[in-house]
Each structure stands twice: as C-alpha cells, then as structure tokens.
C-alpha positions in Angstrom: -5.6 -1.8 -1.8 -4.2 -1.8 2.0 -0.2 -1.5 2.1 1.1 -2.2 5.3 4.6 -0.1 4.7 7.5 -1.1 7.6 10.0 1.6 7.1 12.4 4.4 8.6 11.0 7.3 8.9 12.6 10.9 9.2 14.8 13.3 7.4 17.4 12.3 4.7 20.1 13.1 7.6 18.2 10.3 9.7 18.4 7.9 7.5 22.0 8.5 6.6 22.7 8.4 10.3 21.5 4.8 10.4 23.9 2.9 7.8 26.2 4.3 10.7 24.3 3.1 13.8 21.1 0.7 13.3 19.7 2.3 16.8 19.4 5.8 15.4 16.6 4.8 13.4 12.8 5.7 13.7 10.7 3.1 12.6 7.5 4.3 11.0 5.1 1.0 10.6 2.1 2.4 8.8 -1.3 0.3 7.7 -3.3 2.8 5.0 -5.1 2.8 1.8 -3.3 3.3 -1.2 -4.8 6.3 -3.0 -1.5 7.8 -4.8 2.5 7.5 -4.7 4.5 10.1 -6.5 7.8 8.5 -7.5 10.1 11.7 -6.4 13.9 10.6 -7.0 15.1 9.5 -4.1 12.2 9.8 -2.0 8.6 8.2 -2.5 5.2 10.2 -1.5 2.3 8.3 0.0 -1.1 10.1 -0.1 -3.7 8.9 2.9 -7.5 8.4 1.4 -7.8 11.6 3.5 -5.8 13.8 1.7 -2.9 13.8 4.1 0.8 12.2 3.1 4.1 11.2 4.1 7.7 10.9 2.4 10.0 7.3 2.4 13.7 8.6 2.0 15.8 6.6 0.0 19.2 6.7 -0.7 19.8 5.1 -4.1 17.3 5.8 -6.1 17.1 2.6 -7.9 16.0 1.4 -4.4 13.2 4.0 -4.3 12.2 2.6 -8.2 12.4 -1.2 -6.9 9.8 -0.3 -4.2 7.6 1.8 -6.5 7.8 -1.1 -8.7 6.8 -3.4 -6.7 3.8 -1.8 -5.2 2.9 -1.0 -9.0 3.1 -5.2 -9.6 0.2 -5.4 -6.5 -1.8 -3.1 -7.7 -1.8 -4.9 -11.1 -2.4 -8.4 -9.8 -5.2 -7.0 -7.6 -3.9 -7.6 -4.3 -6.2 -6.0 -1.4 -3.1 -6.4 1.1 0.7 -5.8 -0.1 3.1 -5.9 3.4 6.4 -4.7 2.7 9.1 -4.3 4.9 11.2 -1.6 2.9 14.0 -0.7 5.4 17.2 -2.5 4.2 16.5 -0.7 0.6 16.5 2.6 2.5 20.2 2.5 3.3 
C-alpha cells in the first residue's frame, strides 16, 4: 500500500507553535510504502520499505488513534493508495 501522508512536520514545540500562528508550520508531504506504523501516544512512527522512519506529532491523542485507525481501515479494504491530509488533527 502507498500513503500519500500531507502533514506538519517537526518537534512537538513546532507543532504547538502552529495552533498559535498557521505560518510557523513545516509541511512535510511525503508519498512512501507502508511497511509499519507504531501507534506511540501522541505521536505516530512511519517505517520507509528501507528501514528508515519518521514521527507525526499529535497533540490529543485520540487524534493520533483516529489517523492510525483510519490507515488500519485501508489496509483492510485493500487500498493500494490511501491520501490523507492529517494536519487539522495535529493541532
């Protein structure tokens, strides 16, 4: 499965920044294949097919578990392209 993942990207103090001011985000808009996530709390871990990964700061969890969720439901129906634009369930 390809997930193309539109998100902010940085620290936990960057995200928080940008409930304050929308132009202190980073957006991260990344097109991979889905070989693991590792629901972490607040934060969700995407795993490259080549072994390298990257973090998704949430923060409210149950924003992290919607996302997680959802990707789960793709991966169920058998979808080979899931596009999610994640960024309003960051803040």
């Amino acid at each position: 499965m390809y997930l193309h993942l539109i998100y902010y990207s940085g620290d936990r103090s960057l995200v928080e920044s940008i409930g304050k001011d929308a132009s202190a985000g980073i957006v991260g808009d990344k097109m991979f294949f889905l070989d693991a996530v590792d629901n972490d709390g607040d934060a969700l871990r995407f795993q490259h097919n080549n072994g390298s990964h990257f973090d998704v700061i949430f923060l409210q969890r149950e924003s992290a578990r919607s996302v997680y969720g959802e990707i789960l439901e793709a991966v169920r129906e058998g979808r080979n392209l899931t596009e999610l634009d994640i960024r309003p369930r960051q803040l």
